[in-house]
C-alpha positions in Angstrom: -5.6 -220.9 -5.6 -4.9 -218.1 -8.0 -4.7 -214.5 -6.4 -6.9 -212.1 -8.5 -6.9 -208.3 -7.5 -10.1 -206.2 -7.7 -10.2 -202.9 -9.7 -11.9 -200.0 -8.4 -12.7 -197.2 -10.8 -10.6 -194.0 -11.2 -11.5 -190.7 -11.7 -10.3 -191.6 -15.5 -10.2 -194.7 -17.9 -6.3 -194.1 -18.1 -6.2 -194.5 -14.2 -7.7 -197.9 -14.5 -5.7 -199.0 -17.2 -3.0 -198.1 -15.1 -3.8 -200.2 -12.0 -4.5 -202.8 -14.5 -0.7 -202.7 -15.8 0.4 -202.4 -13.0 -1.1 -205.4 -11.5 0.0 -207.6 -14.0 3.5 -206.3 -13.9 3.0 -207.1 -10.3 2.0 -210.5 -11.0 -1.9 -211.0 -10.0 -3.3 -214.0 -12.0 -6.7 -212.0 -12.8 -8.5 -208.5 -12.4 -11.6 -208.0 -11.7 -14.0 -204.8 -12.0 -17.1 -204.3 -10.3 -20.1 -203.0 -11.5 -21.7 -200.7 -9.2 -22.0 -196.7 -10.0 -18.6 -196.1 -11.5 -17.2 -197.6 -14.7 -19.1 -200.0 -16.7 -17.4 -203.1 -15.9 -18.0 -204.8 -19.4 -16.5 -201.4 -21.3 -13.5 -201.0 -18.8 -12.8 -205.1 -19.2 -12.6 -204.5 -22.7 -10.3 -201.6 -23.0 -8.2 -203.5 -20.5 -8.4 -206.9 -22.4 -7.3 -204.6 -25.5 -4.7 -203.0 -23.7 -2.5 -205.0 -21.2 -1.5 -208.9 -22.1 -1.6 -212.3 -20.6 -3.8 -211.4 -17.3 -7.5 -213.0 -16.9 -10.0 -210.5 -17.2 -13.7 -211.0 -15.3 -16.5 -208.6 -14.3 -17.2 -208.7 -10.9 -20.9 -208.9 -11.4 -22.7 -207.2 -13.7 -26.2 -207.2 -12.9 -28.6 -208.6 -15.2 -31.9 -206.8 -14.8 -30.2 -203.8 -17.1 -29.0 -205.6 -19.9 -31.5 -208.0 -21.9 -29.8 -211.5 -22.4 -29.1 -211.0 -26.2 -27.1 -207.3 -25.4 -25.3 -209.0 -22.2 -24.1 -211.5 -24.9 -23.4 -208.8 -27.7 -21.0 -207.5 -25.0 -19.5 -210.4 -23.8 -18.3 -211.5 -27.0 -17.1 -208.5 -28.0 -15.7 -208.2 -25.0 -13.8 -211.6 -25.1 -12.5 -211.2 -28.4 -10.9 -207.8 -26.7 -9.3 -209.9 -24.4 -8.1 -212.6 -26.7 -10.3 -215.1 -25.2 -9.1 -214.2 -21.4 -12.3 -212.9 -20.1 -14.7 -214.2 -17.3 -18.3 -213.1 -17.4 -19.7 -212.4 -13.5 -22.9 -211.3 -13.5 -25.4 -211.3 -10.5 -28.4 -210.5 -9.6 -27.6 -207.0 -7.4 -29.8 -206.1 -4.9 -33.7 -205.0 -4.5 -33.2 -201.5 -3.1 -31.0 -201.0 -6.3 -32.7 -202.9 -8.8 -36.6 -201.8 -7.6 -35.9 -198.6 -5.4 -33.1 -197.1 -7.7 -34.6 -198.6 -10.8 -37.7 -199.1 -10.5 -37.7 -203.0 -11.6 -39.2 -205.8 -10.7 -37.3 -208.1 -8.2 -39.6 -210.4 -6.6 -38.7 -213.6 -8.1 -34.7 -213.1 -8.3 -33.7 -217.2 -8.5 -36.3 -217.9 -11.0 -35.1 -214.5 -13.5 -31.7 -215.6 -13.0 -32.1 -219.3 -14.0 -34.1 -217.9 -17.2 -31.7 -215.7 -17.9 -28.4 -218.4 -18.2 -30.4 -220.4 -20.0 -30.9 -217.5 -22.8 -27.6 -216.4 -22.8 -25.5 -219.5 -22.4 -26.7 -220.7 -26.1 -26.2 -217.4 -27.6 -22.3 -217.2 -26.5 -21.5 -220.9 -27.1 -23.0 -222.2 -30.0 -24.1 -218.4 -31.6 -27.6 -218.8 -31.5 -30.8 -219.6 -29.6 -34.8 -220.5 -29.3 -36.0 -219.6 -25.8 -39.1 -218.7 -24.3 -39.9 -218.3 -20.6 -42.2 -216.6 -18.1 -39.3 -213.5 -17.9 -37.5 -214.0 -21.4 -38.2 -215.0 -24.8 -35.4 -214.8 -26.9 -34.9 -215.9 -30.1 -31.8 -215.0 -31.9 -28.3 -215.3 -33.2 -24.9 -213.8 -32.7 -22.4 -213.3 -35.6 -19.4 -214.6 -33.8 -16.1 -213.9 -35.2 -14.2 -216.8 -36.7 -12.7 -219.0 -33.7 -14.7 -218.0 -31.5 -14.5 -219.0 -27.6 -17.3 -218.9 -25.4 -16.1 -217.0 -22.0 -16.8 -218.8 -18.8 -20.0 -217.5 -16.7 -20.0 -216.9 -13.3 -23.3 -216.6 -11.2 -23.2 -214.3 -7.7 -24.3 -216.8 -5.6 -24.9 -216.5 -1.5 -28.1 -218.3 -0.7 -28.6 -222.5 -1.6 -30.9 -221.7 -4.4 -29.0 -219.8 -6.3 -25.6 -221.9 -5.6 -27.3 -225.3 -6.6 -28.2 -222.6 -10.0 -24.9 -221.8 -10.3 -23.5 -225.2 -10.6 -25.8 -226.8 -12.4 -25.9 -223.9 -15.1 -22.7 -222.0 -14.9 -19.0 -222.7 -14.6 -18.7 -221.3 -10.7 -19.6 -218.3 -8.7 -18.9 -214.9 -7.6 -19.0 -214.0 -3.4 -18.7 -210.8 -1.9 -18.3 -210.3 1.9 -18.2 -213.9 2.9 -16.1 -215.6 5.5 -13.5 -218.5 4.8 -15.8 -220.5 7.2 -19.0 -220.1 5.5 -17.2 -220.5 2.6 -15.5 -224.2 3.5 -18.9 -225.4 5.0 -21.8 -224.0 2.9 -20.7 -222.0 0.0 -17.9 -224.8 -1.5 -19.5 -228.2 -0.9 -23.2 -226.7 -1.6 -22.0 -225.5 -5.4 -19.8 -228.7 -5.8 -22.7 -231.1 -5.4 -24.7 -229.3 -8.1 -22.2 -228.9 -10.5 -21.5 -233.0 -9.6 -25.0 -234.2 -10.0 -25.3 -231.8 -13.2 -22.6 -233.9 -14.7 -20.5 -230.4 -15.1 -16.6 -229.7 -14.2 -15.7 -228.7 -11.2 -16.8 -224.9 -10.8 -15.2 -222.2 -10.2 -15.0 -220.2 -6.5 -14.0 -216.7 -6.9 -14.1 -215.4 -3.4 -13.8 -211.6 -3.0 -12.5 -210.0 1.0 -11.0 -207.1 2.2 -7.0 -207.7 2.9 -5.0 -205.6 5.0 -1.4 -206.4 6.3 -0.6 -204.3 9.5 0.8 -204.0 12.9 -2.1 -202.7 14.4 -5.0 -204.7 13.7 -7.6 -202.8 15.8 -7.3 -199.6 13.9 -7.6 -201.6 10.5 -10.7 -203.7 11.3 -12.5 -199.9 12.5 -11.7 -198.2 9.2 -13.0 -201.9 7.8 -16.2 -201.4 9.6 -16.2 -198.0 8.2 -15.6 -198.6 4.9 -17.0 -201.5 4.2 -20.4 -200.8 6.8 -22.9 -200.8 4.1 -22.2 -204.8 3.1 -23.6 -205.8 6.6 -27.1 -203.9 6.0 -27.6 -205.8 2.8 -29.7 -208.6 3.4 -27.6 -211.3 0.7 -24.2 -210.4 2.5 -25.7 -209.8 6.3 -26.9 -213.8 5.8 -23.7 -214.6 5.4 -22.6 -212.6 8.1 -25.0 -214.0 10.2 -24.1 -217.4 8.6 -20.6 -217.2 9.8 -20.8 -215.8 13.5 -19.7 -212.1 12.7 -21.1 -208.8 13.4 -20.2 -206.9 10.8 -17.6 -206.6 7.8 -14.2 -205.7 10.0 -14.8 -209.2 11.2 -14.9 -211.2 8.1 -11.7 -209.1 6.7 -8.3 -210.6 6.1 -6.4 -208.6 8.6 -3.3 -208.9 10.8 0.5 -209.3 10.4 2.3 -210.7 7.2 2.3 -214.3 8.6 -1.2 -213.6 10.2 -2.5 -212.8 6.7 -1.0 -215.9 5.1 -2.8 -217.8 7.2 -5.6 -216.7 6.4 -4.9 -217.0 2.6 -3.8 -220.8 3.1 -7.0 -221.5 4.9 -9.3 -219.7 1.9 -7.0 -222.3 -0.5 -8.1 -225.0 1.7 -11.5 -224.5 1.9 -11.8 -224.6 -1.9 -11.6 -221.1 -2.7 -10.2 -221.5 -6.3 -9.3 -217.8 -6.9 -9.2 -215.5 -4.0 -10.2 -211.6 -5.5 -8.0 -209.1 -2.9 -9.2 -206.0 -2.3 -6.5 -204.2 -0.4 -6.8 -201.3 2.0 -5.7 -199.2 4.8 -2.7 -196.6 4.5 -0.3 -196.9 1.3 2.3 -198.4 3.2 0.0 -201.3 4.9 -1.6 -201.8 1.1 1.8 -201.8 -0.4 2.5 -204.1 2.6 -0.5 -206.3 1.4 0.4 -206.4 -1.9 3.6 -208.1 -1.4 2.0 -210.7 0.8 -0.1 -211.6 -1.6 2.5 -212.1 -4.8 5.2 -214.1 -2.4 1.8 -216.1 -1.8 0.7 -216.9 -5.1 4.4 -217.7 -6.1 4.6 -220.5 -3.4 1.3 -221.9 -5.3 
């Protein structure tokens, strides 16, 4: 299991290129930057691609209902050839008080918009050009590709069956947020798995994101996990999972505890088929520093 660290965005671009560096220097596998209301995650992934060497690159998601299939691909590319070919493509399908409250779009048939959308943009990035016409896209087009040019993988958000059985017959793994290493093991592995099997595709990719804390006093971390972290169990996509896996909220799905406690927990994510486990560290500098370090003597016993 690779250990990939997620990116939140700074005040400025340098800040983020920063963490970036230093991440690598601190010998993460991947980064990954979210796309919520900060940074644009396909602009910051390519300044970082551009910037800092070696480390995998992905977008942890970008939603699609704001970019039409042919510009999400514009990007990508351009994005990828930033990177050097190190880039992973997340994007998902965010959620309906964002994408019809916030944005006033239609989100009442999410699986069917999604599937439609991969199969318009998957063309476009691998062989550069494509002939599709659906009930939510028609896109017919072509990409200029520069000479040598690698598709990036995709990865789909995926919580629910539907859109995991999506994911692996039509993309190369999925994205989770939020989800616990037993719903994970029993549900979210062996359900994408089978798809991507029957579809005839490789085996897909499972990057699994979770709060990670190392700390001697695991009460007071999982309440400033609740705090932080409180809006993910109101959400219905997340609060299934929640629901899935026997937890209340958040704090209870977080990878908390001592240094060996936290391993533990880390081996059992590798286990369950988690193929690249996406940290997102908190709690006081010296229990983040703390966590850090736990993570990098992890990923060099891989």
């Amino acid at each position: 299991m690779d250990i990939g660290l997620g990116i939140m965005s700074g005040s400025r671009a340098s800040q983020v290129l920063d963490e970036v560096s230093k991440a690598t220097q601190d010998g993460f596998d991947s980064v990954w930057f979210s796309n919520i209301f900060g940074f644009d995650a396909l602009t910051a992934s390519a300044l970082a691609g551009s910037s800092v060497p070696e480390v995998t690159i992905g977008t942890f998601v970008v939603p699609i209902y704001t970019r039409h299939p042919l510009t999400m691909a514009q990007q990508a590319m351009s994005v990828q050839d930033s990177c050097d070919g190190r880039f992973v493509l997340g994007i998902g399908l965010s959620h309906q008080v964002v994408i019809e409250t916030m944005m006033g779009i239609d989100f009442s048939k999410p699986a069917s918009t999604m599937r439609e959308y991969v199969q318009a943009i998957t063309p476009l990035l691998k062989e550069g050009s494509v002939s599709f016409n659906g009930d939510f896209y028609s896109v017919n087009a072509m990409l200029e590709r520069p000479g040598g040019f690698v598709a990036p993988k995709i990865i789909i958000a995926a919580l629910g069956s539907v859109m995991l059985k999506l994911a692996g017959s039509l993309a190369d793994g999925t994205a989770t947020w939020m989800t616990g290493i037993n719903t994970l093991k029993t549900h979210i592995v062996p359900t994408i798995r089978n798809a991507a099997e029957q579809a005839g595709r490789e085996s897909p990719m499972v990057v699994a994101g979770l709060p990670i804390c190392v700390t001697s006093n695991e009460g007071q971390a999982r309440e400033k996990a609740a705090s932080i972290f409180s809006i993910y169990g109101t959400l219905p996509s997340y609060r299934a999972m929640l629901d899935r896996e026997g937890a209340n909220g958040p704090a209870e799905v977080s990878l908390v505890g001592t240094s060996s406690e936290v391993r533990t927990h880390l081996e059992d994510l590798a286990e369950s088929g988690v193929t690249c486990f996406v940290a997102a560290p908190f709690g006081n500098e010296d229990e983040v520093k703390e966590t850090k370090g736990v993570l990098m003597d992890f990923a060099k016993s891989q």
